[in-house]
C-alpha positions in Angstrom: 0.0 0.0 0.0 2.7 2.6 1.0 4.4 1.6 -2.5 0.8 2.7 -4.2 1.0 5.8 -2.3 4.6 6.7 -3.2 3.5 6.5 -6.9 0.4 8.4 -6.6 2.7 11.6 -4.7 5.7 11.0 -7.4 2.9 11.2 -10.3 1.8 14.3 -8.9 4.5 16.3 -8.3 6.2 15.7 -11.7 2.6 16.7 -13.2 2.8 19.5 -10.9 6.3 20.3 -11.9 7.4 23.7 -12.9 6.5 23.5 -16.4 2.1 23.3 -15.5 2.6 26.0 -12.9 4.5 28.6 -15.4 1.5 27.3 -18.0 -1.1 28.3 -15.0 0.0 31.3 -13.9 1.5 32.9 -17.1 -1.7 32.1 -19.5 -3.4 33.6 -16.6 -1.0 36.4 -16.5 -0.9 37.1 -20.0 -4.6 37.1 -20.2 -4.7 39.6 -17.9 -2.3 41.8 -19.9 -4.0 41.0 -23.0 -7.7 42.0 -21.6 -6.1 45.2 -19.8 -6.9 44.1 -16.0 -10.6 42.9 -17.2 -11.1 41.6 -13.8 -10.1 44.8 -12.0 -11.5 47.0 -13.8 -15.0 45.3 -14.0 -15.2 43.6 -10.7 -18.1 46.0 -9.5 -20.0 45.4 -12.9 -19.4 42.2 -12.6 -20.7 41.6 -8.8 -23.8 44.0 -10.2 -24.9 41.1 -13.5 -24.9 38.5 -10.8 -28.4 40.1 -9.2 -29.9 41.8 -12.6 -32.7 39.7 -14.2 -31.6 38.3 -17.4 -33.8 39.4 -20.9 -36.8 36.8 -21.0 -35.4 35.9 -24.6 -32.3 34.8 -23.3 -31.1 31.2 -24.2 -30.2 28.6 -21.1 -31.1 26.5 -18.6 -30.4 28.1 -15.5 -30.0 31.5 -14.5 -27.1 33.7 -13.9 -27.4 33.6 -10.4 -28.2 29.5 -10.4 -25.2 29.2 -12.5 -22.5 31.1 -10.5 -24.1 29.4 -7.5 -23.1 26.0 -9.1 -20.0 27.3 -10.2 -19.1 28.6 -6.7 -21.0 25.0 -5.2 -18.3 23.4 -7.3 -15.6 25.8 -6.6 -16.2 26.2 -2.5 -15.8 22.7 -1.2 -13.2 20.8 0.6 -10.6 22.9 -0.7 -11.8 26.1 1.0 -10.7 24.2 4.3 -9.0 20.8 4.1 -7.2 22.1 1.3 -6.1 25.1 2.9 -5.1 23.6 6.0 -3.2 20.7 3.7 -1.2 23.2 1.8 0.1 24.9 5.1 0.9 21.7 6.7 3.1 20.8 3.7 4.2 24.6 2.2 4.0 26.5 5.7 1.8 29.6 5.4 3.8 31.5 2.6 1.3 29.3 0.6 -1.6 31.5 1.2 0.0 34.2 -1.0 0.7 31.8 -3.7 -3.2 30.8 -3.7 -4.1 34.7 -3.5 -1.7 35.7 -6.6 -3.0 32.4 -8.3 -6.3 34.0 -7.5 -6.1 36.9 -8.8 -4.9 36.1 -11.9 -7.1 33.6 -12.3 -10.0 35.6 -12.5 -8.8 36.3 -16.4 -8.9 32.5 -17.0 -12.3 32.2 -15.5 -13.5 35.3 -17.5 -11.6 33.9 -20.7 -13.2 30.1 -20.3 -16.2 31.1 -19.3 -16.7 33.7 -22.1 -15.5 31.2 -24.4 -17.9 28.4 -22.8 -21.1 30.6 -23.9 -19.9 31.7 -27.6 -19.4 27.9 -28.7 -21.8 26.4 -26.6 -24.4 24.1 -28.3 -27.7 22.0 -27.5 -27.8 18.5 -27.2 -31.0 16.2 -27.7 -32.4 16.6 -24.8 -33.0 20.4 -24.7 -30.1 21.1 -22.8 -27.0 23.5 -23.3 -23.5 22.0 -23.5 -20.4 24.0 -23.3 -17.1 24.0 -22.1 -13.6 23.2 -22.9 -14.2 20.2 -24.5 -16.8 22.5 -27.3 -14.1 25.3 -27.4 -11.4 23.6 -28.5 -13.4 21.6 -30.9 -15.4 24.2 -32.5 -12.8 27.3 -32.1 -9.7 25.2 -32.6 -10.9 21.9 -35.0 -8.7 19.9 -31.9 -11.3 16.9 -31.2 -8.8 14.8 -30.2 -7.4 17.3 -27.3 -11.5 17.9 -26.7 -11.8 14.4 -26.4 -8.8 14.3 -24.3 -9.8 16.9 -22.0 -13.4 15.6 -21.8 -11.7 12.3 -20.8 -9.8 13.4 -17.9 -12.2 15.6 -16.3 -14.6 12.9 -16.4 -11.8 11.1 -14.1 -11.5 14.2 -12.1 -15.3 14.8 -11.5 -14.5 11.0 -10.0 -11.4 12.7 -7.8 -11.8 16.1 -7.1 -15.4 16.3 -7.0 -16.1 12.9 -5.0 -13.3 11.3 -3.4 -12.0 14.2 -2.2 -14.9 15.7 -1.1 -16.6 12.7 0.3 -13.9 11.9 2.2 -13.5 14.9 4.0 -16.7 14.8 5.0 -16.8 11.2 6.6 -13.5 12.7 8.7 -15.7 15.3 9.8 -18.5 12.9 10.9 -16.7 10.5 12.3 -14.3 12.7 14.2 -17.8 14.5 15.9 -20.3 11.9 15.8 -17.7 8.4 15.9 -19.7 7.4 12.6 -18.6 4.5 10.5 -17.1 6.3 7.2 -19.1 3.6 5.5 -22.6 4.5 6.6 -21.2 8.3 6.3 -21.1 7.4 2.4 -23.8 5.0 2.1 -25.9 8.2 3.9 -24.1 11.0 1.5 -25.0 8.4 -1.8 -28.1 8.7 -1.0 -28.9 12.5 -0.7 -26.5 12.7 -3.9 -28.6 10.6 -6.2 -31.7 12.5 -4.7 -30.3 15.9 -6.9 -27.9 14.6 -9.6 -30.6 12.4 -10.8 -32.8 15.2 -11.5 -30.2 17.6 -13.8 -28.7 20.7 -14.3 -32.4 22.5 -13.2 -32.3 20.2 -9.7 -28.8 21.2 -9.4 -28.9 24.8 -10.0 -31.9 25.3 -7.6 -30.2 23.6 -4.8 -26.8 25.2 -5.7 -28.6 28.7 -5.3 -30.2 27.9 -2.2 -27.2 26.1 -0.1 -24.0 28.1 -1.6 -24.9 31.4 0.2 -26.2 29.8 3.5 -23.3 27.8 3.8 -20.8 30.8 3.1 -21.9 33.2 5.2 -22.5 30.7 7.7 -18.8 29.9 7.9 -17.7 33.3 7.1 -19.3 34.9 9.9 -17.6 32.1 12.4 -14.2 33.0 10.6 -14.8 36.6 11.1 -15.8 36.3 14.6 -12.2 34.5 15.7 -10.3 37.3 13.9 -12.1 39.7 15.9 -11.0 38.2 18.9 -7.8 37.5 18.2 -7.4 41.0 16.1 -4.2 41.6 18.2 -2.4 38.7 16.0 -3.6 39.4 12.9 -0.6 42.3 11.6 2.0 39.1 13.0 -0.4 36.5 10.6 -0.3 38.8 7.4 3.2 39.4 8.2 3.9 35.1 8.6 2.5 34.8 5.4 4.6 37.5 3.5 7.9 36.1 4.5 7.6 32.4 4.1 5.8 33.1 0.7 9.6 33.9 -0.4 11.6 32.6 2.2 10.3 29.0 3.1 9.1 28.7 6.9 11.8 26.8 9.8 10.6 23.8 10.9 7.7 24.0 14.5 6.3 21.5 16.8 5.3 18.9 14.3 5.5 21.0 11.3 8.7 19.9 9.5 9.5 22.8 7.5 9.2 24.1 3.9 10.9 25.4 1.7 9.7 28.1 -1.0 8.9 26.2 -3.9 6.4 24.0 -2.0 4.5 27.0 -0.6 4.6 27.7 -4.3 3.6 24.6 -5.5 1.0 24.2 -2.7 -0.2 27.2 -3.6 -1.2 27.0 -6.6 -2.6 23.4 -6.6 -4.8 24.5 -3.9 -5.8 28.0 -5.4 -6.7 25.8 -8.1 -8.7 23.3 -6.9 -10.4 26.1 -4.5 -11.7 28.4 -7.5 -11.0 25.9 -10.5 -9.4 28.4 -12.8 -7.4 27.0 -15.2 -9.0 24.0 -15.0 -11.9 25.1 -17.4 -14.5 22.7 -15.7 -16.5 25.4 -14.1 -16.9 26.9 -17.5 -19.3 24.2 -18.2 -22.0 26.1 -15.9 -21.4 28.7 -17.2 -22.2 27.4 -20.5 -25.9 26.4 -19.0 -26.7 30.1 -18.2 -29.4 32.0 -19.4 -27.8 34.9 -21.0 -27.5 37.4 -23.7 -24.0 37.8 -24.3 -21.3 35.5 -23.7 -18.8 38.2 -22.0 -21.9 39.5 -19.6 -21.7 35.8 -18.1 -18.1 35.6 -18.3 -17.5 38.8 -15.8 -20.1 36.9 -13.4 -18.4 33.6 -13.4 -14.9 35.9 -13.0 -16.0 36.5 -9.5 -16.2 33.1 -8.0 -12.4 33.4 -8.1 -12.5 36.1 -5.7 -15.2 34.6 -3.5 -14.0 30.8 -2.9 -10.5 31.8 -2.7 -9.4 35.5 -1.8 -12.3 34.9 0.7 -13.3 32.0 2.0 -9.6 30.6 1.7 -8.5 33.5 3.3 -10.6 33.3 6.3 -9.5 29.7 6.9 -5.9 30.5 6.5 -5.8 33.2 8.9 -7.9 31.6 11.5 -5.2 28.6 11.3 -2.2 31.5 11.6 -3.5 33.2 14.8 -4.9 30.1 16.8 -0.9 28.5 16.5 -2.3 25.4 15.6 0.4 24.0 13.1 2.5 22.2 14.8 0.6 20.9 17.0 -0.7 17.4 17.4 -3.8 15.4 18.6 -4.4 13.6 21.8 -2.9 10.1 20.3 0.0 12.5 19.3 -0.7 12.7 15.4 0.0 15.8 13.8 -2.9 18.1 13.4 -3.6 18.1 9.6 -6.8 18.5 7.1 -10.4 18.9 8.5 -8.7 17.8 12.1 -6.9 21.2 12.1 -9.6 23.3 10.9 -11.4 21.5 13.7 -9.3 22.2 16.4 -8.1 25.9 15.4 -12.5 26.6 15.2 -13.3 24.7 18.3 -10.2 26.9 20.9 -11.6 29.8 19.7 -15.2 29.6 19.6 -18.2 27.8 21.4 -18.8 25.4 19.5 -16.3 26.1 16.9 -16.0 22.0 16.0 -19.8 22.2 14.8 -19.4 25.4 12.7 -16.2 23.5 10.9 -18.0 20.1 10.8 -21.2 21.3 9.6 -19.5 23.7 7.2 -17.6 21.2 5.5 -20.4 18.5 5.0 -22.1 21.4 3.1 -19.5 22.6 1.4 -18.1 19.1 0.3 -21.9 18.2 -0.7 -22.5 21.3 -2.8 -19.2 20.7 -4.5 -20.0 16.6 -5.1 -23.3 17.7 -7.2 -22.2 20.5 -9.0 -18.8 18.0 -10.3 -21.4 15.5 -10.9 -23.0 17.5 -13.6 -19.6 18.7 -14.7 -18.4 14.7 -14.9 -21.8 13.6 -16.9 -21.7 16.6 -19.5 -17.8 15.6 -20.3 -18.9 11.6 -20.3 -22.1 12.9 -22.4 -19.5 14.6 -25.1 -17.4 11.3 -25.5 -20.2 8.8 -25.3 -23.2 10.4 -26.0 -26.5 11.5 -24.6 -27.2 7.7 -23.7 -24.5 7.6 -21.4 -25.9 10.3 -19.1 -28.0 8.2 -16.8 -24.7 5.6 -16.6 -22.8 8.0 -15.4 -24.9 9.4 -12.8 -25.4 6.4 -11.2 -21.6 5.4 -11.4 -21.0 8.8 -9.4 -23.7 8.1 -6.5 -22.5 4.6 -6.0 -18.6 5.9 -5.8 -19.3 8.0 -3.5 -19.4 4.9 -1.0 -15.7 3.5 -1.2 -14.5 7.1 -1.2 -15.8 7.6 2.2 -13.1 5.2 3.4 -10.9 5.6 1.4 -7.0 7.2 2.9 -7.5 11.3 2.8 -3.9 11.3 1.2 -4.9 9.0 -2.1 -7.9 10.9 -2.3 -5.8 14.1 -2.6 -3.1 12.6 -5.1 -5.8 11.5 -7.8 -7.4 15.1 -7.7 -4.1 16.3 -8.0 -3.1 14.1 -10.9 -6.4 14.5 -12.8 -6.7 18.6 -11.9 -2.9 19.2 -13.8 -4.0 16.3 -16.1 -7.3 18.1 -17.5 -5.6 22.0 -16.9 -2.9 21.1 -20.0 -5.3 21.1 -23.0 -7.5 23.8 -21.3 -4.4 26.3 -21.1 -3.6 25.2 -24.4 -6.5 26.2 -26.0 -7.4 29.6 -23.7 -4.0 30.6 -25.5 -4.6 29.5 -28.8 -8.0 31.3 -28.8 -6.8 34.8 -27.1 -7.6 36.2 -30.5 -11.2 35.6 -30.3 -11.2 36.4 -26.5 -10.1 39.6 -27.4 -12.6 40.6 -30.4 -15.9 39.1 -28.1 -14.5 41.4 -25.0 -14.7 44.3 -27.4 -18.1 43.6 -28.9 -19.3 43.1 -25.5 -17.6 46.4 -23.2 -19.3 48.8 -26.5 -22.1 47.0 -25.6 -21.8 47.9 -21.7 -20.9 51.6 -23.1 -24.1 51.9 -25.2 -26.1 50.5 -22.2 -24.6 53.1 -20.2 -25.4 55.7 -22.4 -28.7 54.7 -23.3 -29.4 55.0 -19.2 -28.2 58.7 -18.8 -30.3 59.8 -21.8 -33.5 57.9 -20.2 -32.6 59.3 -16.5 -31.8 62.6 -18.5 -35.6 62.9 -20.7 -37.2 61.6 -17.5 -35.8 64.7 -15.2 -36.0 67.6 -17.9 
């Protein structure tokens, strides 16, 4: 078993190697440059679309809301707190400033996917809209074969990131405040799973767009709460994360040390699986959205970058930096790590802290499991058909069992694998297609002026 285990980590850090992570942050660096700070300049906009009602004729399933929602349900899971709390205990806390600058340029690959996701999007036979990376690269580039390739592995890594992972992390959390049997945990969480995945995108949105913003501010306001208490620690916290971003953090209590490519590397991984850009698999809800234009989606689905990870991931980090809890270990003198940590750093600080984090996380991991689902069956549905929907559906409900067993570090090395695995051909074609990224973000922002203008000379005949 440990030889299994030593694969999985060797597979992943050579497919997490330098060359993915200058392909990750320099397409979304040089989208950035090429869209003239889109995601800055916009943000307000963009934060506005997400609460205007979409034009009756618009084409979609779900709305914009419902689709950022899933986005965001897929985006805010696990990763928001196990993920966080795994990438300290392995890159110290100089990996919170990786995820952030990650972040932030990441919110020009979610705009550029997402934008992208809508233009070539298409309808399949059952009256449903299917886009994404796997349509993009086909229809803007002629690639099949890389569509086919990328369709491939993020049907794997729906199986990884958006199940294992997440399932897993929530049996931890169960059984660590309940003392339930991870197997009934899963048997419990296939269940409820095939309850909403079975019904579609529709079931999924709705449930997205009801449970994201409970759960969030939910766990934000804990998170929040803790800092205020603790506000005295928070300069030495921001200042912990500066320096071992660039110069590693010394070995303390249990933690062993790192040096400054792993916070880099840790980073990243986890910025990524935390907001998904790059990864091009959140573009496929976007792709479902009821809109008019593909860039007015694209600035929504820009901001989940900004909310799952310069937020949310934030919190969590800095509530592990001021409670002193890496390092530490448990009472059977295992090193505090994952949803354990997040535990313990919730539950010194707050009454009740251990439920906030525990409940939290089984809501987070569960949003995340059916939003990947539908992200799994639409990339299954583009290699094998509409036939192979219902297949796949039920193949995700009934993995969802083993996974609640299964070791939390395996879990972690498949997402990892297929995440990197699934990002290549994605980056690829964002790059390949800047062109017509460029030319839609132009039609669109002289759309946004005219809009504007038209506005003034209404508010302007309406007071004279």
């Amino acid at each position: 078993m440990e030889q299994i285990d030593q694969l999985l980590l060797d597979v992943k850090n050579w497919v997490w190697s330098a060359p993915l992570l200058i392909l990750l942050i320099g397409t979304g660096a040089y989208l950035t440059i090429l869209l003239k700070g889109v995601q800055f300049r916009y943000l307000w906009y963009a934060v506005k679309q997400v609460f205007i009602r979409q034009k009756q004729d618009s084409e979609g399933d779900i709305s914009h809301f419902e689709a950022l929602m899933t986005s965001l349900a897929g985006a805010i899971g696990t990763g928001t707190i196990v993920g966080v709390a795994t990438a300290i205990t392995i890159g110290g806390f100089g990996s919170i400033f990786w995820m952030w600058i990650t972040a932030f340029v990441g919110m020009a690959t979610k705009y550029a996917e997402s934008l992208l996701a809508v233009k070539y999007r298409t309808m399949d036979a059952r009256g449903e809209m299917m886009g994404g990376p796997m349509q993009y690269i086909e229809k803007g580039l002629g690639w099949k074969w890389m569509a086919v390739l990328f369709a491939l592995f993020a049907s794997f890594a729906a199986l990884g990131t958006g199940n294992l992972v997440q399932v897993n992390a929530m049996a931890e959390a169960v059984n660590h405040m309940f003392s339930l049997n991870p197997w009934v945990t899963g048997l419990i969480i296939a269940f409820f799973t095939g309850l909403v995945t079975l019904g579609g995108v529709k079931n999924i949105g709705h449930v997205a767009g009801v449970l994201v913003p409970i759960m969030a501010l939910f766990y934000l306001a804990a998170g929040i709460v803790i800092m205020i208490l603790h506000i005295d620690m928070l300069p030495q916290a921001f200042s912990l994360i500066l320096t071992s971003a660039f110069q590693g953090q010394a070995a303390v209590g249990g933690f062993l040390g790192a040096s400054m490519m792993m916070a880099i590397q840790m980073g990243v991984t986890r910025s990524v699986i935390s907001n998904e850009a790059g990864l091009g698999i959140s573009a496929i809800a976007a792709a479902a959205a009821r809109t008019d234009s593909p860039g007015r989606q694209a600035m929504i689905t820009m901001t989940g970058a900004l909310i799952s990870t310069v937020i949310v991931c934030s919190i969590t980090g800095l509530v592990l930096a001021i409670t002193g809890v890496l390092g530490q270990t448990t009472e059977t003198g295992k090193p505090l790590s994952g949803a354990t940590m997040a535990i313990y750093a919730f539950s010194n600080s707050l009454p009740g802290g251990a439920y906030i984090v525990s409940i939290g996380l089984i809501l987070f991991a569960f949003s995340t499991v059916i939003a990947w689902s539908y992200y799994g069956e639409k990339c299954f549905e583009y290699i094998f058909g509409e036939r192979s929907v219902m297949f796949y559906r039920f193949f995700f409900t009934l993995i969802v069992i083993p996974g609640a067993a299964l070791k939390m570090e395996v879990a972690w090395y498949i997402a990892d694998i297929m995440n990197g695995l699934m990002a290549i051909p994605n980056l690829i074609a964002l790059v390949a297609l800047s062109g017509v990224i460029v030319a839609e973000t132009r039609t669109f922002l002289a759309m946004v002026k005219q809009e504007k203008q038209d506005i003034k000379s209404v508010s302007k005949a309406l007071t004279s």
